[in-house]
C-alpha positions in Angstrom: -13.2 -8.4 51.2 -10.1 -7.5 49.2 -7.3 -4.6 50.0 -4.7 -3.4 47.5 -2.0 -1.8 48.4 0.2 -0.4 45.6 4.2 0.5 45.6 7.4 1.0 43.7 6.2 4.3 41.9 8.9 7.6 42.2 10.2 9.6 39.7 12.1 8.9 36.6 14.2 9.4 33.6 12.8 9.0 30.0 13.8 5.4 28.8 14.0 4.3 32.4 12.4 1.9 33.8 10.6 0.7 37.1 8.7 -1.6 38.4 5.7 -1.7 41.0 3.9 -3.9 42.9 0.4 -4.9 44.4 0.0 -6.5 47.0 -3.7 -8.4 47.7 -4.9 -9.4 50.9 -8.2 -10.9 52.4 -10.7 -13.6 50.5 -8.0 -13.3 47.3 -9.2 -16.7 46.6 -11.8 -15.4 44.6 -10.2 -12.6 42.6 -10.8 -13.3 38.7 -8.7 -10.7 37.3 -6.6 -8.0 38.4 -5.6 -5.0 36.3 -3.4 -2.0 36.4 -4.8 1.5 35.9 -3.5 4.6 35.1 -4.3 8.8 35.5 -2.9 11.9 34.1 -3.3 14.5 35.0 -6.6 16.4 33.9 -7.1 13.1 31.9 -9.6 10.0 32.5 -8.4 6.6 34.5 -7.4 4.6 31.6 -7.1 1.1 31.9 -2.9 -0.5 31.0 -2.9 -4.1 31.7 -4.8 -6.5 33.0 -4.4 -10.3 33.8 -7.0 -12.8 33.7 -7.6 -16.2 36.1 -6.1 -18.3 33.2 -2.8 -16.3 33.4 -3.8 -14.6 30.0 -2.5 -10.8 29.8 -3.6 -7.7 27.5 -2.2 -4.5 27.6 -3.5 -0.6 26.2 -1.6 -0.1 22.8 0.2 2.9 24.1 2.5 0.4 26.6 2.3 -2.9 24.4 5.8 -4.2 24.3 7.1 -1.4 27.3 4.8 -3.0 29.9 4.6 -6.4 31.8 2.2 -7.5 34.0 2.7 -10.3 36.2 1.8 -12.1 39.5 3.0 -14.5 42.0 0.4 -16.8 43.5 2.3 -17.0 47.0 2.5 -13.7 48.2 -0.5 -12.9 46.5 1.3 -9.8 44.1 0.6 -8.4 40.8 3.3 -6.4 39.7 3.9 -4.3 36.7 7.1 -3.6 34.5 7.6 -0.5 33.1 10.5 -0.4 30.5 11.1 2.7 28.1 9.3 4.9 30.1 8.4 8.5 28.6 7.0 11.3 29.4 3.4 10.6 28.9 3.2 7.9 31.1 3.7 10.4 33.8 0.7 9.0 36.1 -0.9 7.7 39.2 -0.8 3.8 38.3 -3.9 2.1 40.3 -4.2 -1.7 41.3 -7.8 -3.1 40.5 -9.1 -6.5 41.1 -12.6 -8.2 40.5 -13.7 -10.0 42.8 -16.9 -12.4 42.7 -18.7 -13.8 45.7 -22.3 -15.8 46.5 -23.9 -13.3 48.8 -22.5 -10.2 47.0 -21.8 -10.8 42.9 -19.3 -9.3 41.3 -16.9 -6.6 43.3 -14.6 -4.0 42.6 -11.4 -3.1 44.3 -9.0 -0.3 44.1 -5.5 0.5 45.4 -5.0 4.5 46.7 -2.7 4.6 43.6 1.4 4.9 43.3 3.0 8.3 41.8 5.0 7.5 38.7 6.8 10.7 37.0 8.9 10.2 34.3 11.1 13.4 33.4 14.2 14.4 32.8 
């Protein structure tokens, strides 16, 4: 079992920036990735970056070369950087890791979501 539990979202200026944070507990061991989601309003989760067990990254063209994902190992945290933030990334941002394990196969996981409102 896995529980994400996101933070750092709030409200914004355009071309701000801000940064939130995930934080994993339980059997993390076995998380292969973990990813950051994203929904607007009347709009579709849509996925924003994700990070993969070898460290590799990937990110949705609309936030390739604003956004950074990251994690740190110890406290067991994936975080995400949000630089030149507009308008339409006016969102809830959700955490998301995959999990695999013997009895159970591949898992899902989602964070309740952080508010991020970017306007001016």
């Amino acid at each position: 079992q896995v529980q994400l539990v996101e933070s750092g979202g709030g409200l914004v200026q355009p071309g701000g920036s801000l940064r939130l944070s995930c934080a994993a507990s339980g059997n993390t061991l076995s998380i292969i990735t973990m990813a950051w989601y994203r929904q607007a309003p009347g709009k579709q989760r849509e996925l924003v970056a994700v990070i993969g067990s070898g460290g590799s990254r990937h990110y949705a063209d609309s936030v390739k070369g604003r956004f950074t994902i990251s994690r740190d190992h110890i406290k067991n945290t994936v975080y995400l950087q949000m630089n030149s933030l507009n308008a339409e990334d006016t969102a809830v941002y959700y955490c998301h890791a995959f999990q695999v394990a013997p009895g159970s196969g591949g898992m899902d996981y989602w964070g309740k979501g952080t508010l991020v409102t970017v306007s001016s």
